[in-house]
C-alpha positions as a printed Julia matrix, in Angstrom:
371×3 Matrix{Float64}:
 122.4    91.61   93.92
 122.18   92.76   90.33
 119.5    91.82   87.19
 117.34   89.43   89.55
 114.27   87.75   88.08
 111.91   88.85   91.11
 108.06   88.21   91.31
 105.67   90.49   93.15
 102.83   89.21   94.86
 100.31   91.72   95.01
  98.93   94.31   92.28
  98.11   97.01   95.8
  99.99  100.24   96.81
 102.97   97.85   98.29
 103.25   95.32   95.4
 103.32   98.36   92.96
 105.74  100.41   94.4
 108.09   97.9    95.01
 107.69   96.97   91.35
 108.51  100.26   89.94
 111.34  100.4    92.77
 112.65   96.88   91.64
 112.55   97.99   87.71
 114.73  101.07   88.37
 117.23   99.2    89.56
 117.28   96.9    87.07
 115.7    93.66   87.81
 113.19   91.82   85.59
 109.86   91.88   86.9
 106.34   89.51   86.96
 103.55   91.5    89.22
 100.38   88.98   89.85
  97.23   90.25   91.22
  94.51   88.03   92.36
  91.79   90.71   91.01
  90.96   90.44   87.05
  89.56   93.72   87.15
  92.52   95.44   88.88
  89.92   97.57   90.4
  89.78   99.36   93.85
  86.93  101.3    95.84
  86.62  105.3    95.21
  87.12  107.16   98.72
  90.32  108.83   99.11
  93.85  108.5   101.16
  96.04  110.85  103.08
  99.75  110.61  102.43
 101.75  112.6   104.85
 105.31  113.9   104.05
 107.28  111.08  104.09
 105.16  109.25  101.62
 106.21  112.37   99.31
 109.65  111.79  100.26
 109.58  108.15   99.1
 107.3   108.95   95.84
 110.73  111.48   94.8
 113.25  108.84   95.56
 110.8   106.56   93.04
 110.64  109.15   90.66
 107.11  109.37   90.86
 106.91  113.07   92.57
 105.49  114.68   89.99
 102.45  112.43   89.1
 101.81  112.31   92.71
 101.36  116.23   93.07
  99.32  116.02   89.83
  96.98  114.03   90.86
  95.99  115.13   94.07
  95.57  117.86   96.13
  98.17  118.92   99.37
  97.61  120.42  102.15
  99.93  121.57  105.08
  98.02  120.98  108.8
  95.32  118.42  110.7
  92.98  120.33  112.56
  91.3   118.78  115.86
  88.07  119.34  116.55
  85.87  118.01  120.25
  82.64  116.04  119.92
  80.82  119.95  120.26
  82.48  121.06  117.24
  84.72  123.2   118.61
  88.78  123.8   117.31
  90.77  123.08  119.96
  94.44  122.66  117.64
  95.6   123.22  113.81
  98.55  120.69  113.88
 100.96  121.51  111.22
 102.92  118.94  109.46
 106.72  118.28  108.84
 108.02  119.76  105.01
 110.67  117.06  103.98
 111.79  119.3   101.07
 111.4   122.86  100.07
 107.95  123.55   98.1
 106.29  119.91   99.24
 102.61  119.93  100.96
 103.59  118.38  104.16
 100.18  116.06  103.51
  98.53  115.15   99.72
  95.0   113.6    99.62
  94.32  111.98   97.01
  91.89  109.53   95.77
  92.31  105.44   95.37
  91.4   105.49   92.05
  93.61  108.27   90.95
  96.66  106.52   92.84
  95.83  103.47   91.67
  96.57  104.44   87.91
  99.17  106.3    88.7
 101.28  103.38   90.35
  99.53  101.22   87.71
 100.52  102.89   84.54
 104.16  103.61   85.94
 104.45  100.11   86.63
 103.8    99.13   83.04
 105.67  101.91   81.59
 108.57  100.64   83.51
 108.57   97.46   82.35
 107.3    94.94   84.73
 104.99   91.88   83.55
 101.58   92.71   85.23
  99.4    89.5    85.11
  95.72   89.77   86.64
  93.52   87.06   87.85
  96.46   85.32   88.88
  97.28   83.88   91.85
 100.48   81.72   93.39
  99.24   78.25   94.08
 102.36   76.72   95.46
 105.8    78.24   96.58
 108.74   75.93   96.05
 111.9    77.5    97.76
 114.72   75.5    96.53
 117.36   77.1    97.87
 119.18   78.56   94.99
 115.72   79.64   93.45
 112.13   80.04   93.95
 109.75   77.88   92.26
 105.97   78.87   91.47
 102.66   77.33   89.82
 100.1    80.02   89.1
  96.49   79.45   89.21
  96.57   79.9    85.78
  98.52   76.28   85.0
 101.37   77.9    84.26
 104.62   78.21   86.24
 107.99   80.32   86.89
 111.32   80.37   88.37
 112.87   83.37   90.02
 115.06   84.72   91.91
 113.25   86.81   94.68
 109.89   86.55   95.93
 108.16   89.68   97.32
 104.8    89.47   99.15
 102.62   91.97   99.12
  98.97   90.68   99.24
  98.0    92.23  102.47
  96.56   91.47  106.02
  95.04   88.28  104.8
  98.15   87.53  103.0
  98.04   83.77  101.53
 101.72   83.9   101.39
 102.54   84.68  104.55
 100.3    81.58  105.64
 102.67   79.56  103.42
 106.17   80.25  104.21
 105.34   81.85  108.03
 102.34   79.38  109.04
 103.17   80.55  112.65
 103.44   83.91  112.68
 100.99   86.32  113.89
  97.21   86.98  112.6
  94.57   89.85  112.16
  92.7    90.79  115.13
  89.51   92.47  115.25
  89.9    95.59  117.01
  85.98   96.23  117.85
  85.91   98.95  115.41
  85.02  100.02  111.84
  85.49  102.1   109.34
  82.99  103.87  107.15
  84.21  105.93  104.17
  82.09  108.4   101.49
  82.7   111.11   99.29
  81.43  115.11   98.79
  82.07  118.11   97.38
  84.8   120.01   99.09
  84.21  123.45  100.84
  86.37  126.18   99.42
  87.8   126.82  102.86
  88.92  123.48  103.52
  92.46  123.43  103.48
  93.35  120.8   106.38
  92.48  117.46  107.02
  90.0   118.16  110.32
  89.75  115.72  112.57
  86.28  115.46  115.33
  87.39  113.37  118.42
  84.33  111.65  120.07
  83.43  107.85  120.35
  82.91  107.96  117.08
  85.44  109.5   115.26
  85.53  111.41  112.13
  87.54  112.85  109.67
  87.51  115.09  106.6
  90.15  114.87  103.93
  90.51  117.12  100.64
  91.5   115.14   97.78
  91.3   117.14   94.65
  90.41  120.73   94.09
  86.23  120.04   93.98
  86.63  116.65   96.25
  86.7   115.56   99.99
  85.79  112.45  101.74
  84.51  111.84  104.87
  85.91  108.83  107.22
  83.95  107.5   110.62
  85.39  105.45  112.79
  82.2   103.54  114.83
  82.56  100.68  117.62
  81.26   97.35  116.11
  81.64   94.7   118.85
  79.94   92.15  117.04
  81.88   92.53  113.99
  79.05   92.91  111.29
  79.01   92.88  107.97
  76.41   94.75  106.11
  74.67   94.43  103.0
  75.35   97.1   100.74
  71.51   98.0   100.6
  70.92  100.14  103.4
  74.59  101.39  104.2
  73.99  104.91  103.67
  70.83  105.31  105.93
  72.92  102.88  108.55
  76.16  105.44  107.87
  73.91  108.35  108.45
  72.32  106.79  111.8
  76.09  106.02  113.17
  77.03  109.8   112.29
  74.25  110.93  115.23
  75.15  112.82  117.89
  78.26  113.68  116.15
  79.82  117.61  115.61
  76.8   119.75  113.89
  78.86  120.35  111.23
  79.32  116.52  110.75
  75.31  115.87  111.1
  74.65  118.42  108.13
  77.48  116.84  106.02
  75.51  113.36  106.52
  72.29  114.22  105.42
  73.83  113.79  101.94
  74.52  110.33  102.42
  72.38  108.49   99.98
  74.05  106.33   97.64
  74.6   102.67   98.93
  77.06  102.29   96.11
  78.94  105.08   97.46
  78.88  103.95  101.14
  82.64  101.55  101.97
  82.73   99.81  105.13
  85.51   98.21  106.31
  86.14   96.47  109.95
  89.23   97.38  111.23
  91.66   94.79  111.68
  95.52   94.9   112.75
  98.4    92.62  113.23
 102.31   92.83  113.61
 104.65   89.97  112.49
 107.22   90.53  115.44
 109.4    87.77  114.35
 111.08   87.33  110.68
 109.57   88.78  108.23
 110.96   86.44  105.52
 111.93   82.96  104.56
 114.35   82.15  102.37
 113.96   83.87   98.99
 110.86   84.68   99.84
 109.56   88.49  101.7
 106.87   90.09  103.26
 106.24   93.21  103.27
 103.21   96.32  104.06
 100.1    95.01  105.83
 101.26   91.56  105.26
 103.33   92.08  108.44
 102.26   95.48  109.74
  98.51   96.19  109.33
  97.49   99.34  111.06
  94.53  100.48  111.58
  93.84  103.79  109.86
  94.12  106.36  112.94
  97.68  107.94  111.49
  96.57  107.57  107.86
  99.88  105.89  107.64
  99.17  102.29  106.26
  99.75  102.82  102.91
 102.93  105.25  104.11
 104.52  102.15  105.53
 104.07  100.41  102.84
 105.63  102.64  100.11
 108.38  103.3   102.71
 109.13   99.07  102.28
 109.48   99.46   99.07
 112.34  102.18   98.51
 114.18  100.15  101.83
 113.52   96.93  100.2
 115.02   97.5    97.08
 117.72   99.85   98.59
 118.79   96.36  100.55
 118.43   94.61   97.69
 120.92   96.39   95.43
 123.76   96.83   98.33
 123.33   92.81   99.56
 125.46   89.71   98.22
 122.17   87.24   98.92
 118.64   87.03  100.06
 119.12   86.82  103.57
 121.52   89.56  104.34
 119.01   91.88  102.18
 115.53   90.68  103.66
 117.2    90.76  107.05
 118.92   94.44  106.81
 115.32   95.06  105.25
 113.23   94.01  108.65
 115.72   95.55  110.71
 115.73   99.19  109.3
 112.03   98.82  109.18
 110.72   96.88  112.09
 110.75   99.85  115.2
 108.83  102.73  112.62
 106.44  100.25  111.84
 105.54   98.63  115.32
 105.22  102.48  116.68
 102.45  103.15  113.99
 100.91   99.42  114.4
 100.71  100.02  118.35
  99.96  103.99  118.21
  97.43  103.91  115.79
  95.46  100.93  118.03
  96.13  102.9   121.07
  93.84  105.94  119.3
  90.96  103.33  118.21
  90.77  102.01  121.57
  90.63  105.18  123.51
  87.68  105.81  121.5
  85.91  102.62  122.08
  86.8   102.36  125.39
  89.31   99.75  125.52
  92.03  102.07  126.94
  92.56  105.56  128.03
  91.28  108.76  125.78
  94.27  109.89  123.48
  94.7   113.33  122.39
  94.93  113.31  119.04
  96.58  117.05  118.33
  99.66  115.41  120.62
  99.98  111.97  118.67
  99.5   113.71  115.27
 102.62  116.21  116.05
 104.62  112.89  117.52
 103.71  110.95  114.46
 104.39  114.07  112.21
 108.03  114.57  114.17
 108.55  110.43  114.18
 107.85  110.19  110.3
 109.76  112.91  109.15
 112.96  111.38  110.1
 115.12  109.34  107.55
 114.01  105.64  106.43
């Protein structure tokens, strides 16, 4: 399918890469994003060698290197402290980091400003109120009053995704895993140089994301599912950090800004049947939400977008395209879905202990292959 008018639900990670995969190809492009502000929260993200892989096939390798900061092993660490592995990662290409941290915002303008300077219509504070699949096109009214016809529609508004609840009212739904997330940033040691991970009941992680910048993630059981106010977090984050690594303890005494502090409950889900209707697709956390254990959420997502618009280019219609999509995509996704919750609920106690050194060298190996 050639010079299709395709909207993109979704202003994220998924929404944007697919856009800027969508435009190289050739196809006219409206991006919506609920958010006016187009804003998201400051921590950081890993993205492990494949993501690099997909960012060159988007043409975006360069920017990515640029604006963060790779590195090319995990380290493990035991509740005392103590190494017990240095994990190294899988090069996809001479001279690539096997891993890049980098933070949201800095991603976030990357994708942002490539999108635009590709072409694509990027409307904010805009939402799709109805979805009228006709058959030979796809009708939609925005919350603005306005509407639009097109061709394709691509889904990308995450785990929550209203879409999805349209056109798959059905299909799967978040589920609280028990655990959360907490998320803050510091100055980065000179002698970090691989994302170390602490195992313990709660579990921790520190990721380099620029040459002066780091952030810390905790992972803390939450049966109750709370939600917090924001005054307060960052005497709460430094209570949940006790009894950690000593090395972790010191690092949280410098938790004081609330404003700093992101929490997040960690939610996943896995649409195991189709992950499309019509003209209409799903794709990222819409029908794969992991939970961050494998730092590979926003991975799959990017990886969606280079398959989706591969599919898109080689298919005669919507359904052999959105069906070759799921199919090349479904297995890779389910093992990080189900791996990923098998790591948070070792740690709360939902399920055996995992050792994280062996799942980070299977996920390194099971990444590194082809999309």
């Amino acid at each position: 399918m050639n010079h299709q008018q395709i909207l993109v639900i979704g202003g994220g990670i998924g929404g944007l890469t697919s856009a800027i995969a969508l435009r190289r190809d050739g196809h006219a492009v409206t991006v919506i994003e609920r958010d006016p502000t187009w804003s998201v929260y400051g921590v950081g993200i890993i993205q492990q060698s494949n993501v690099l892989r997909a960012a060159q096939t988007l043409g975006i390798l360069d920017g990515y290197l640029a604006a963060g900061v790779g590195f090319d092993a995990v380290e493990i660490f035991i509740p005392s402290g103590q190494k017990v592995a240095r994990v190294p990662g899988h090069p996809v290409a001479p001279g690539l980091p096997t891993n890049l941290g980098i933070g949201r915002p800095a991603l976030h303008k990357l994708l942002g400003d490539t999108t635009i300077a590709a072409g694509a219509d990027v409307r904010l504070g805009v939402t799709a109120e109805t979805i009228d699949d006709t058959g030979d096109a796809v009708k939609v009214a925005f919350s603005d009053g306005t509407t639009g016809t097109y061709d394709l529609v691509i889904a990308a508004d995450g785990v929550y995704s209203a879409t999805r609840a349209m056109i798959l009212p059905e299909a799967e739904k978040p589920e609280y895993t028990g655990q959360a997330v907490w998320r803050y940033n510091f100055a980065r040691p000179a002698d970090l140089d691989a994302l170390q991970v602490y195992n313990g009941r709660t579990g921790v992680g520190l990721v380099p994301i620029s040459d002066s910048l780091m952030y810390m993630y905790a992972t803390t059981p939450e049966p109750d599912n709370p939600r917090y106010p924001t005054a307060g977090l960052a005497a709460l984050m430094r209570a949940k950090l006790a009894g950690t690594a000593p090395a972790i303890q010191a690092l949280a005494e410098q938790i004081t800004d609330d404003e700093g502090v992101v929490y997040r409950p960690l939610e996943g889900m896995l649409v195991r049947g189709p992950w499309h209707k019509g003209r209409v697709v799903l794709l990222g956390d819409a029908v794969h939400a992991t939970t961050p254990h494998l730092g590979q959420g926003a991975g799959m997502a990017i990886e969606d977008s280079v398959v989706l618009a591969e599919e898109i280019a080689r298919a005669d219609n919507p359904e052999a395209a959105f069906t070759a999509f799921r199919a090349r995509r479904f297995e890779r996704c389910r093992y990080i879905v189900e791996k990923s919750l098998e790591i948070c609920h070792g740690q709360i106690g939902k399920g055996p202990p995992i050792d994280n050194a062996l799942a980070t060298a299977e996920m390194f190996a099971v990444v590194s292959q082809p999309i």
